[in-house]
N, C-alpha and C positions, 0 to 999 in steps of 0.2 A: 068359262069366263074368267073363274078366280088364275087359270092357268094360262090364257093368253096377259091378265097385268102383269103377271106376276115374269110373264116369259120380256115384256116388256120394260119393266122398273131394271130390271139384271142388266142390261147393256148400260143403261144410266149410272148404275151403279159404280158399274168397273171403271165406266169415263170418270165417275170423281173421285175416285178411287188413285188410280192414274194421275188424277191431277196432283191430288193431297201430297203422292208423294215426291212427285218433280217438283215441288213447291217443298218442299222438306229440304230436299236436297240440292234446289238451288240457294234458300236460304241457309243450310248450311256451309256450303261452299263460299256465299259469298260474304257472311259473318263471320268477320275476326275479329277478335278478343285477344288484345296486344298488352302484357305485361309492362310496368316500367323500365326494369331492365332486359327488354327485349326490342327488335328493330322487325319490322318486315322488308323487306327488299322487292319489289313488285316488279314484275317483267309483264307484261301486257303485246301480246302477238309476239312477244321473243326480245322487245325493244325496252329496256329498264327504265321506269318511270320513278326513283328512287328510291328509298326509304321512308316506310310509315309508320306509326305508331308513337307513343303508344296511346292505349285507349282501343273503344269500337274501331275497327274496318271494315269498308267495303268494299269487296272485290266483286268484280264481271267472271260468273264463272262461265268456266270450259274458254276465258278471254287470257283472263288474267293469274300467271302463276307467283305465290311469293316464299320466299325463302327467310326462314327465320333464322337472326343472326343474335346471339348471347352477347351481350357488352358488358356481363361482369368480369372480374380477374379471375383470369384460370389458372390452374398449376397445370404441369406436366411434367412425369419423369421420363429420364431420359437413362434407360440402364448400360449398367458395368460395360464402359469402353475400354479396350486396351491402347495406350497411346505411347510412342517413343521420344522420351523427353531430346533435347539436346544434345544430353551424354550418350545417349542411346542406351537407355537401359528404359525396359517394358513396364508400363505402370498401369494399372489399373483404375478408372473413376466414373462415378456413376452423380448426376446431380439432378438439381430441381430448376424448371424456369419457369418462371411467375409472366404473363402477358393478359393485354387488355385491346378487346378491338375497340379504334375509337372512330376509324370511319368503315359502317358496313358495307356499304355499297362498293368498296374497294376490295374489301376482305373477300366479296363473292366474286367479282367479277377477274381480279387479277388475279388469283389460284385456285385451283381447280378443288387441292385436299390442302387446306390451309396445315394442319396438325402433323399428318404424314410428311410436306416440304419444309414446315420447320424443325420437325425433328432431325431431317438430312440435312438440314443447315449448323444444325445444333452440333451432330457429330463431326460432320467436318470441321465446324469451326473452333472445336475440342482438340481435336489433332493438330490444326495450327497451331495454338493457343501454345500446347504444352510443347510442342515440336522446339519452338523456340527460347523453353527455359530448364536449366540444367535442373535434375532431379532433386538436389537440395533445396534449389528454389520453389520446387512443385511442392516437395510438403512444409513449408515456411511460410508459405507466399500464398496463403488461400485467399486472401481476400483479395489480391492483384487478378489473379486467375478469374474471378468471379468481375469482376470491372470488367477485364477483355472480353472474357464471355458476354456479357453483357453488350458492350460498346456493339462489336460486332454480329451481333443478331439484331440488333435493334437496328445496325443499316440496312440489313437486306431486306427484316420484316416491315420496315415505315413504308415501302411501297406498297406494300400489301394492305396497309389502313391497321396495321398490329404494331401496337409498344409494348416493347419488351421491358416488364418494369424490376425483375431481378433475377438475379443467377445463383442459386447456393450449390455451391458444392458438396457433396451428400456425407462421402466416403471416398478414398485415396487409398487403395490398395498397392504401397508397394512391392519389389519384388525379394521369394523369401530368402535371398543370403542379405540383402537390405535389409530387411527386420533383423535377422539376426545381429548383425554390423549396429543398430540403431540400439537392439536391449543390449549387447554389449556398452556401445557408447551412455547409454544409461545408466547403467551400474555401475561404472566408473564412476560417471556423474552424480551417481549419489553418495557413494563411496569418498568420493572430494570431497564432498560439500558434510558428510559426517565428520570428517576429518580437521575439516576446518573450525566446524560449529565446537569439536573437541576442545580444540586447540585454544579458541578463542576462550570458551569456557575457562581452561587452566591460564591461561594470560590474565582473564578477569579476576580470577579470585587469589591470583597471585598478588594483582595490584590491589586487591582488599587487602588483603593481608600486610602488605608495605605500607599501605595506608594506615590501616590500625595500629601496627609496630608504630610507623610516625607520630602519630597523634595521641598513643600512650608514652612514648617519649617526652615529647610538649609536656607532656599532664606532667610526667614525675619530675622534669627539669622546672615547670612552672611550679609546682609543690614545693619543691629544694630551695627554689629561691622565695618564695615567700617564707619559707621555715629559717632559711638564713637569717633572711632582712630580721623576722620578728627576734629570731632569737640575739641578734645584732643588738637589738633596738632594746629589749633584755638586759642585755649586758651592759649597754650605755646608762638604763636608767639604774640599773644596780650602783654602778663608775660614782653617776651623780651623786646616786643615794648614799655609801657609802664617802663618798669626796664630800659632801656637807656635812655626815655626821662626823667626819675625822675631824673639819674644820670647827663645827661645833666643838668637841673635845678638847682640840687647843685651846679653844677660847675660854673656855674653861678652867682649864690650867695655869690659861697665863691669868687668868684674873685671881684663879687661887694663889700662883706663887705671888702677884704682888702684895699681897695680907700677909707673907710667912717672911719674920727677921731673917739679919743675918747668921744668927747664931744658930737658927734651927736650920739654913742650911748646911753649916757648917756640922754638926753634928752629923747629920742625915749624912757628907761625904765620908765622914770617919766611919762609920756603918759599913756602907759600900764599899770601903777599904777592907774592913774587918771579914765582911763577905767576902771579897775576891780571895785573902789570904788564908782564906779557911780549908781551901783545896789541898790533897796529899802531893800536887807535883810543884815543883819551886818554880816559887816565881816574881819576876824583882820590878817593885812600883815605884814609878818617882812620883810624888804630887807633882800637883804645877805649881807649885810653889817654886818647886826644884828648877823647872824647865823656866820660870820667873830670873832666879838667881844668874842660870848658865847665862840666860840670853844678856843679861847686864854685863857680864863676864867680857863675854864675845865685843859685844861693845866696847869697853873699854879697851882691851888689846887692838882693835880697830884704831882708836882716837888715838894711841902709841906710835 
């Protein structure tokens, strides 16, 4: 008895069994769990019913397929292309491009390998790019290059529902008698520019130095003539000093000789006579008494 339930409960069993698990995995299939920066793209019998998310979805499974599409900013590199500039000389460049899907329903439906058809976009559109600018311009001109690049990915990708939001360029390898030519041109260039910094050095401290000579000049000619003036101004008050005591002096004198007779001048001349004649070489005085007499002299023989 215990073995016919027991043979009986077993079929039931495997039926819920069975069920449990189509029920697993239909609720698996048809719960989604949509990130913010993520979109679903839902095809439903093969015919696109848009984009969903984000948040819960539900899908019709074994109905409905959906394709998950990333709307953050992606990078991608793009490696070491050889490209021949305008001159025709081989250059090598390797860069980065920055892109953002901003409509997904486009990004799935009009390209099959989004990643792989922009990279063959990318290198061709490198090749153009540099084909058209002479090799000086290629290593000067990085950020023109990265604009074109840019411009031009960004028309072909906008139909795709992708912006291209920049272009760096990585590394510029050009070719090695170009390095060579370029550290030549360098050392030169620096070699100048010592040359000059030299140069300008000895100019400068040349004009200190004229400078200084100048402005100790000033000093010792502004000294000289302060030293003049004072000693000038010196001399004037000494002039003074001395021209009022002499004037004192006379004054002096003349109020002494008018207190002294005329007998003590007269004396005093006989003195001064007697001096003069006291010398050993001869010598012949006339008072003016004498020179008194002649002149009357003279006189007379005039009135004759």
């Amino acid at each position: 008895m215990f073995g016919d339930l027991l043979g009986s409960i077993s079929p039931t069993l495997c039926l819920v069994g069975v069920v449990i698990i189509l029920l697993l995995i239909f609720i698996s299939s048809a719960l989604k769990i949509v990130p913010e920066y993520q979109r679903l793209v839902v095809f439903r019998l093969g015919r696109c019913i848009g984009a969903k998310g984000p948040g819960l979805i539900i899908l019709i499974p074994w109905i409905d397929r959906a394709v998950r599409v990333d709307l953050r900013e992606q990078v991608r590199e793009i490696p070491a292309q050889t490209s021949i500039t305008a001159d025709n000389a081989p250059i090598s460049i390797d860069f980065l491009w920055f892109y953002k899907v901003f409509d997904p329903v486009q990004s799935v439906l009009q390209v099959g390998n989004f990643e792989l058809a922009a990279q063959g976009i990318a290198t061709t559109t490198l090749r153009a790019v540099i084909g058209g600018i002479m090799l000086d311009g290629v290593l000067s001109e990085r950020e023109k290059i990265n604009m074109a690049l840019r411009t031009r990915l960004d028309e072909v990708t906008e139909r795709w529902g992708v912006k291209v939001t920049n272009v760096e360029i990585r590394e510029i390898t050009p070719p090695r008698d170009v390095q060579d030519a370029m550290n030549r041109q360098l050392s030169a260039e620096r070699n100048r520019r010592a040359v000059v910094t030299e140069s300008t050095g000895t100019r400068e401290a040349a004009i200190n130095v004229a400078e200084g000579e100048k402005q100790a000049a000033i000093l010792r000619a502004e000294g000289d003539k302060q030293s003049n003036i004072l000693k000038a101004e010196g001399e004037r008050e000494a002039q003074l000093l001395r021209a009022v005591g002499y004037s004192a002096a006379l004054d002096e004198i003349y109020k002494v000789a008018k207190t002294i007779d005329h007998q003590t001048i007269t004396l005093q001349y006989f003195e001064t006579l007697k001096n003069m004649a006291g010398g050993a070489s001869t010598k012949y005085i006339f008072p003016m008494e004498f020179t008194s007499l002649l002149k009357d002299f003279t006189d007379r023989k005039k009135e004759e």
